[in-house]
TORLOMAR-817206 format. One line per field, with one value per residue (C-alpha): x, y, z; residue number from 1. Coordinates in Angstrom, 3 decimals. Example, Ala and Ser with C-alpha at 12.3 -4.5 7.8 and 13.67 -1.06 7.14 Angstrom:
2
xx: 12.300_13.670
yy: -4.500_-1.060
zz: 7.800_7.140
k: 1_2
end
This chain:
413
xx: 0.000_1.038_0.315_1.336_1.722_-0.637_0.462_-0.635_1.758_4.548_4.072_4.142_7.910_9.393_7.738_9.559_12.865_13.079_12.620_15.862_18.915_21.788_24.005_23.589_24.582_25.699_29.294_31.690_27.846_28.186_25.594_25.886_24.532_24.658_25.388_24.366_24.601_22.289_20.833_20.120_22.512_24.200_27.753_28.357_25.715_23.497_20.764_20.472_18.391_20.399_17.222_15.378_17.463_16.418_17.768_19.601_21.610_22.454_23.250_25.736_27.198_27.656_29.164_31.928_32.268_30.874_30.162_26.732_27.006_27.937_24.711_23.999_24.343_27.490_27.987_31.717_32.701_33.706_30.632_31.324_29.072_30.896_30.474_34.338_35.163_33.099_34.435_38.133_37.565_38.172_38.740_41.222_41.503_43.373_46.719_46.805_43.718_43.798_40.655_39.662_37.583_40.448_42.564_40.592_39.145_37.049_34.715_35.144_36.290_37.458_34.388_32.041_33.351_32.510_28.967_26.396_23.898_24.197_20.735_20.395_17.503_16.978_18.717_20.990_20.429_20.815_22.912_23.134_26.000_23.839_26.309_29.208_30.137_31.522_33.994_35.909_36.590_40.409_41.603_41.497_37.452_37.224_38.522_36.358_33.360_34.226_34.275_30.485_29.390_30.348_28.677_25.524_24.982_24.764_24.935_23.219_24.709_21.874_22.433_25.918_27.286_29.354_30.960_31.347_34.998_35.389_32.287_35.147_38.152_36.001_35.078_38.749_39.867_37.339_38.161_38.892_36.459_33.811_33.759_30.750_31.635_27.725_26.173_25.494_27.879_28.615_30.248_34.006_33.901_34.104_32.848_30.213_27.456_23.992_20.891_18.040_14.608_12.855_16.290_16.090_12.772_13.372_9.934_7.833_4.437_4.562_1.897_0.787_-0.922_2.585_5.619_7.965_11.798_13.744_13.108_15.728_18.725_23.368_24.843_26.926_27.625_28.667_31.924_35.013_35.727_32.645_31.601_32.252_31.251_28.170_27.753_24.569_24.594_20.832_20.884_17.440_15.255_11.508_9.353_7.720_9.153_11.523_12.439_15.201_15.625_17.765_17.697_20.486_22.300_23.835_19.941_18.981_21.656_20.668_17.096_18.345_18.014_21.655_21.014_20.063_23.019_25.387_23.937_24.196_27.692_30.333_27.435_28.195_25.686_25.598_24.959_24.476_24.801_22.349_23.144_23.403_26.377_26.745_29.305_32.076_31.782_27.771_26.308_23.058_22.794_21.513_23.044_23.794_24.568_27.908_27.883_30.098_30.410_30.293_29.521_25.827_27.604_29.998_32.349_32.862_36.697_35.911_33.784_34.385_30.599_28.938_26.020_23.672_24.922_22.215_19.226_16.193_17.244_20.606_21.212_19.910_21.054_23.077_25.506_25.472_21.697_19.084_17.154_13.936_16.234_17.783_14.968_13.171_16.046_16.866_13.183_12.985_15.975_14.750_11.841_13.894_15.578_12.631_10.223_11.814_11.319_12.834_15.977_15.750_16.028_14.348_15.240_13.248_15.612_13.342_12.647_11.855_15.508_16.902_17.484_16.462_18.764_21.468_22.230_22.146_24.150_24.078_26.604_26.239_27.908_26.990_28.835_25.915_23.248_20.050_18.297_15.019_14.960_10.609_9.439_6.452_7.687_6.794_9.539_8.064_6.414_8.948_11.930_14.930_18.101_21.525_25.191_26.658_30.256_30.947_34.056_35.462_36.684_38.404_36.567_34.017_34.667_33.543_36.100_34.057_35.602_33.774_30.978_27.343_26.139_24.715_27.704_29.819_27.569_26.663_23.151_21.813_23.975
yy: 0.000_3.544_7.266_10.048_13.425_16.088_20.229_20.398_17.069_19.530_22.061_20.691_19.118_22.623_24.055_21.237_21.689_25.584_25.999_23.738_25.673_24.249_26.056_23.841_20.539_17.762_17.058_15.327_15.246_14.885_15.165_12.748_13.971_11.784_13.792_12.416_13.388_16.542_14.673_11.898_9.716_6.419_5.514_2.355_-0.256_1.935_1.276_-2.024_-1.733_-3.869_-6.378_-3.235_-2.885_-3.043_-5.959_-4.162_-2.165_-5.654_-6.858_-4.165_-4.037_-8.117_-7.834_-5.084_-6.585_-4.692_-6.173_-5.596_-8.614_-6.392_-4.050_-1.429_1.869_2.537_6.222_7.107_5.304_8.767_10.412_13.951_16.263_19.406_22.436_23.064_20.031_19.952_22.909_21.911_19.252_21.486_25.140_25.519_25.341_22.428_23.711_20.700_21.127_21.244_23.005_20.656_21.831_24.965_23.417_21.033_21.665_23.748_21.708_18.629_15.962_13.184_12.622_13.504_10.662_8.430_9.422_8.281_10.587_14.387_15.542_18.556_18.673_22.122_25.341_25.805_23.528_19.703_17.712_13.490_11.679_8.543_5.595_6.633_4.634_6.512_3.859_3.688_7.671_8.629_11.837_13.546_13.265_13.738_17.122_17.764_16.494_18.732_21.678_20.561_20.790_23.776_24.659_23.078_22.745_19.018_15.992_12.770_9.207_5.809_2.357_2.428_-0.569_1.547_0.236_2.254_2.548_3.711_6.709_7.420_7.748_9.492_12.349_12.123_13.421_16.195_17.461_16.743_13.989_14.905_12.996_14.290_13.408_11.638_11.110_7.407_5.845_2.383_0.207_0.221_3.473_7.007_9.555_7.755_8.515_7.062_8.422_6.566_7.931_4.623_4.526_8.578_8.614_5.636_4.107_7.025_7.182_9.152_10.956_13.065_15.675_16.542_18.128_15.945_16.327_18.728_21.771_23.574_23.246_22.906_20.249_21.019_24.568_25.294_24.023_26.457_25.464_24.413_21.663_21.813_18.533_15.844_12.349_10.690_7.441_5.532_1.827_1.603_3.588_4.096_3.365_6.482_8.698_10.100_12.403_15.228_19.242_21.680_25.510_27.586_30.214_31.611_32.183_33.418_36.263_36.925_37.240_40.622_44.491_45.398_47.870_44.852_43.140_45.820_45.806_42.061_41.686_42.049_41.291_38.168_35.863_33.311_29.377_26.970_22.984_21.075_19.055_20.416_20.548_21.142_24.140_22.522_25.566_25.754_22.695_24.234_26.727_23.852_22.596_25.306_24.722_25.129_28.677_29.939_33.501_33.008_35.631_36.272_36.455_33.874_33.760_30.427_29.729_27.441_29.668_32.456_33.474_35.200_33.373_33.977_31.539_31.488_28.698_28.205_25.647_26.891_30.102_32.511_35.875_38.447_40.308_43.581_43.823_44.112_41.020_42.423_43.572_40.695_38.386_40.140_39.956_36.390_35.483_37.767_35.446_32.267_33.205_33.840_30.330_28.459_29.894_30.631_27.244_28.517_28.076_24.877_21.149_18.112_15.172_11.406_8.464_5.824_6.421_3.235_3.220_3.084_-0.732_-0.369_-3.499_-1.045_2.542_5.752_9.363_12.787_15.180_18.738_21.898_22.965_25.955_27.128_25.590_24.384_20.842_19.207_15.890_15.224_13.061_11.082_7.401_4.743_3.084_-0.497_-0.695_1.074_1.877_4.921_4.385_5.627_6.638_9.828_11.361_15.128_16.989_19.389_22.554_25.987_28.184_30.457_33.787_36.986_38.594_42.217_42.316_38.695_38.496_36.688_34.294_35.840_38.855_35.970_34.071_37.609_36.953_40.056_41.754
zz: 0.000_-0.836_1.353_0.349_2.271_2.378_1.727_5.508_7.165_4.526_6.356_10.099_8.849_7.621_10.809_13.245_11.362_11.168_15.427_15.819_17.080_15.066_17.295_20.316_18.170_20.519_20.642_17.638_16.311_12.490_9.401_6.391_3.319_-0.006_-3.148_-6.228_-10.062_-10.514_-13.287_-11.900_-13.700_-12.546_-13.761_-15.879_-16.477_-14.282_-16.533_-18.311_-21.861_-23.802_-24.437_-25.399_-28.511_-32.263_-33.791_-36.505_-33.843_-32.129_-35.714_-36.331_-32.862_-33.322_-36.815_-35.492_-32.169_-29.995_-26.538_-25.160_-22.704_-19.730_-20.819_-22.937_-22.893_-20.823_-18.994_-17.678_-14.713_-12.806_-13.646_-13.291_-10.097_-9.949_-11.646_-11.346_-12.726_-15.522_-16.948_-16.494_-19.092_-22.010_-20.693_-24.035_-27.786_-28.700_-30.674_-32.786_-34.006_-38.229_-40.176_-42.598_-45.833_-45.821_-48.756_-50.050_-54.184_-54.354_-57.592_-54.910_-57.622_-55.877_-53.358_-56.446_-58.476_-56.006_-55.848_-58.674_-58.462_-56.070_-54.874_-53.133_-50.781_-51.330_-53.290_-50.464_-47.598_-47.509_-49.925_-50.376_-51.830_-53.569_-53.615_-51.246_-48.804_-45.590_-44.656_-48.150_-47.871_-48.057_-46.122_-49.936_-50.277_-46.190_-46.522_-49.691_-47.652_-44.635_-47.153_-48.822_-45.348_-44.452_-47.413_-47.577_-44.098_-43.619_-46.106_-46.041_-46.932_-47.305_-47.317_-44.983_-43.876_-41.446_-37.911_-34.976_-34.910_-38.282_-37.329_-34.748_-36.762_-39.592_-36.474_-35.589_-38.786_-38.246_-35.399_-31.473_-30.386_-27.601_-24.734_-22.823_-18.927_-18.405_-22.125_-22.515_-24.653_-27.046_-24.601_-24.380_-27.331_-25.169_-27.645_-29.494_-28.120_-27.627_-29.844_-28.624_-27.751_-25.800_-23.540_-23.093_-22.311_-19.447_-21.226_-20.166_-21.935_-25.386_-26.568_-29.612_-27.136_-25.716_-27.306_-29.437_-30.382_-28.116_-29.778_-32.027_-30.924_-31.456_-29.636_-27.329_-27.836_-24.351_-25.729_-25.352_-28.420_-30.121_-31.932_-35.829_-37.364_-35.732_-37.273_-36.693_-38.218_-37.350_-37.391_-36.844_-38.932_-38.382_-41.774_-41.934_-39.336_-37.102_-39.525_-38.785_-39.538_-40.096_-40.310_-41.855_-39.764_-42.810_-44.321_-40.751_-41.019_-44.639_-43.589_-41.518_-42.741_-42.913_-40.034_-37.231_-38.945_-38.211_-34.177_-33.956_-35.489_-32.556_-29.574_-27.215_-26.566_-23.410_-24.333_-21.256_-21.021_-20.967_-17.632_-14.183_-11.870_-8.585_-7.429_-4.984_-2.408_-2.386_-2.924_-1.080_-3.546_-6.409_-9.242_-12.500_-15.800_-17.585_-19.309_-21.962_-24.140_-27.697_-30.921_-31.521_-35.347_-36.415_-39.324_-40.368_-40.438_-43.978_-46.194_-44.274_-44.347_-41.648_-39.700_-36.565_-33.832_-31.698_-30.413_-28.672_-26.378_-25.187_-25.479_-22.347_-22.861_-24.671_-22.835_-22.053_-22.976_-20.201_-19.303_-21.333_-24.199_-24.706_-24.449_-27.211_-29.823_-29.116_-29.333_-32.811_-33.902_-32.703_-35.267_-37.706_-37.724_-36.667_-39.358_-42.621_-44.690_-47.256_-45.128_-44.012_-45.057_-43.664_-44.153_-44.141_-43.030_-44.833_-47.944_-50.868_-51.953_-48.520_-46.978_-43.380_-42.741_-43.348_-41.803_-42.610_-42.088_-41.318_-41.266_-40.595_-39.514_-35.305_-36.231_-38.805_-37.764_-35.788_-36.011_-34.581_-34.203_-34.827_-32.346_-34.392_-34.224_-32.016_-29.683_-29.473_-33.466_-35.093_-33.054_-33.833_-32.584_-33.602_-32.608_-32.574_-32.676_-32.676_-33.886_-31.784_-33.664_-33.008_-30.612_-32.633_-33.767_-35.687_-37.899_-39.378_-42.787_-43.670_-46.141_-45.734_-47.890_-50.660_-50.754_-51.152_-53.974_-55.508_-54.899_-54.779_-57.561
k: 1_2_3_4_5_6_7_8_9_10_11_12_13_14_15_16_17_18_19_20_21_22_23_24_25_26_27_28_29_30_31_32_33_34_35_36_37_38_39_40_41_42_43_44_45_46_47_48_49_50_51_52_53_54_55_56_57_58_59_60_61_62_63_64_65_66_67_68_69_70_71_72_73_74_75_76_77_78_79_80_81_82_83_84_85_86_87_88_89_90_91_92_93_94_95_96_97_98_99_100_101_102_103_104_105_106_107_108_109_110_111_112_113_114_115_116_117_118_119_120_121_122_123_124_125_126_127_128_129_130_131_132_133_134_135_136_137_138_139_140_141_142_143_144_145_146_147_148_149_150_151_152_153_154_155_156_157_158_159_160_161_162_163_164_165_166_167_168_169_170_171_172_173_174_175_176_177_178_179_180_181_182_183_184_185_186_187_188_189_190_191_192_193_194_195_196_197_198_199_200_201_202_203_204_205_206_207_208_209_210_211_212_213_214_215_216_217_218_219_220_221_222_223_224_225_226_227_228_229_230_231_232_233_234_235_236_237_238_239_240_241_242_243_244_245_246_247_248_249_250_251_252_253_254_255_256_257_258_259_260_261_262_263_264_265_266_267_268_269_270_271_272_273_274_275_276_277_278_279_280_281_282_283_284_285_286_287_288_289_290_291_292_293_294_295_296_297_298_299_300_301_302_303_304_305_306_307_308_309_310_311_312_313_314_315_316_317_318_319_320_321_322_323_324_325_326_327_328_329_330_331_332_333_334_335_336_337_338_339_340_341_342_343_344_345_346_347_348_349_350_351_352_353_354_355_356_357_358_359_360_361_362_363_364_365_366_367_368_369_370_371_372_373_374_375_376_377_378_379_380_381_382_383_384_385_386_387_388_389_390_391_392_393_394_395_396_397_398_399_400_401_402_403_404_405_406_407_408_409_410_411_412_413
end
């Protein structure tokens, strides 16, 4: 049998415990308190949902060896709780870090011939490469492939018969790998991460009268130095759903008068984690989120085109702005992103000439970019699960003699 506790037996505690004089504690008397993971996260095999997976994901992780017999997913051993901590993972830009797209040709030949048919999804957003295979890539058509996506804002690969150690060494090449201190993880593989909706929801109902997806979002853009390149490859792909989006932040800034632009260029905007920590010297204050200053304008460091580097689900404020100012422009921008189709690209994992028993890819630009992952597909039925490895890059920056998009392309000439 269950009770539960009325507002008034609530009210008789916090009564009880505020008239106790804590300075008149008995002797060598001491007070235990057990800190757990703001988020509520257990370390390891915590949470055991390897029977729960779709049987193409245990195909692939069988075929490349990857060992589920312990459970599945895996989170870091040391799962991170303090705020301090969290930051000091990567408080600096990496100096080995190598741009890729910077050199590479410019007509793309070598990862075009490999390709039998290119289909862009839209005019300027949203390319796929029909007939390449990730895995047979050399560093040559990598570097031409970094450079499309910077340009296009993500590309799309079907039919991939692609492990999860070579979606690591392809994000590798890209970029410093992201290790997130408490995302779930492929056993035994730090940095890929888990993209599963049944094992993130912990099999809470779903419902069509509640909110899918997580909103428009970057990943990870608390980074100091900010992710560049994410690679979602899904191994199990819903027939008819589970689609993703993605909105252009070089359209977004286009979509601006050229007075707003000249206001917003040079204005820092504050992006938070998603998880909580808690800070070392005031645990009783509550957990807080990792925060970190980037441009509200970006230049990217490959095309060298300006973009608005902002998102609903991260970013909280622009500096220097008061609190009502502030939240009115970001909300104007969020709009701006969010709205304008003619910006955007979505794209539908299953489609007839797509093998389900096989994968497929996504990579776009964090840099450039928002995407909404649309909630419509049904765990059990028709499950979605994937793996995903993010690219860390150079920290972001605006540099005020770069053009937008359409200077660049003479668009408007």
């Amino acid at each position: 049998m269950t009770t539960s506790t009325t507002e008034s037996q609530v009210n008789d505690i916090v009564t009880k415990y505020n008239k106790l004089d804590l300075t008149k504690s008995t002797q060598n008397a001491t007070i235990q308190v057990e800190l757990k993971n703001a988020n509520g996260f257990q370390s390891g095999f915590g949470d055991e949902y390897s029977s729960e997976l779709p049987e193409s994901t245990k195909k692939r992780f069988a075929k490349y060896g990857i060992d589920i017999s312990k459970g599945y997913p895996e989170r870091p051993e040391n799962i991170i709780t303090f705020l301090e901590d969290a930051y000091k993972i990567r408080d600096s830009a990496n100096p080995d870090y190598i741009e890729r797209g910077v050199n590479a040709d410019l007509e793309k030949k070598a990862l075009f011939a490999k390709a039998k048919e290119v289909r862009n999804l839209t005019k300027y957003v949203g390319t796929e490469l029909v007939g390449v295979q990730l895995s047979d890539l050399n560093e040559q058509e990598l570097d031409e492939l970094a450079l499309l996506v910077s340009e296009r804002i993500v590309v799309f690969f079907r039919n991939q018969d692609l492990s999860p150690q070579n979606q690591l060494r392809i994000g590798e090449f890209f970029g410093t790998i992201e290790r997130h201190p408490l995302a779930a993880q492929v056993p035994g593989h730090p940095g890929i991460t888990t993209i599963w909706g049944k094992y993130n929801r912990k099999n809470a109902d779903k419902s069509f009268k509640k909110k899918g997806g997580r909103a428009w979002h970057t990943d990870l853009d608390h980074e100091f130095q900010g992710p560049s390149l994410t690679h979602l490859h899904l191994d199990a792909i819903p027939e008819s759903s589970g689609d993703t989006a993605w909105t252009s932040g070089y359209g977004a800034f286009d979509k601006l008068s050229p007075e707003f632009q000249k206001f917003l260029e040079g204005k820092v905007a504050i992006h938070r984690s998603a998880h909580k920590y808690y800070e070392r010297d005031n645990i009783l204050g509550g957990s807080k989120h990792i925060e970190r200053e980037h441009p509200l304008v970006v230049t990217h460091p490959v095309t060298g085109w300006k973009a608005l580097f902002v998102n609903r689900s991260h970013t909280v404020r622009i500096k220097d702005l008061e609190p009502e100012e502030s939240q009115v422009v970001l909300n104007y921008l969020y709009d701006v992103l969010e709205k304008n189709l003619d910006i955007q690209a979505r794209f539908t994992w299953a489609v007839p000439d797509q093998d389900r028993s096989l994968g497929a890819s996504a990579i776009w630009d964090n840099r450039v970019s928002n995407h909404y992952a649309i909630d419509d597909y049904d765990d059990k039925e028709d499950p979605r699960h994937g793996t995903r490895v993010t690219s860390l890059g150079a920290p972001p920056v605006f540099k005020e003699n770069s053009k937008s998009q359409r200077e660049a392309l003479g668009l408007d000439n």
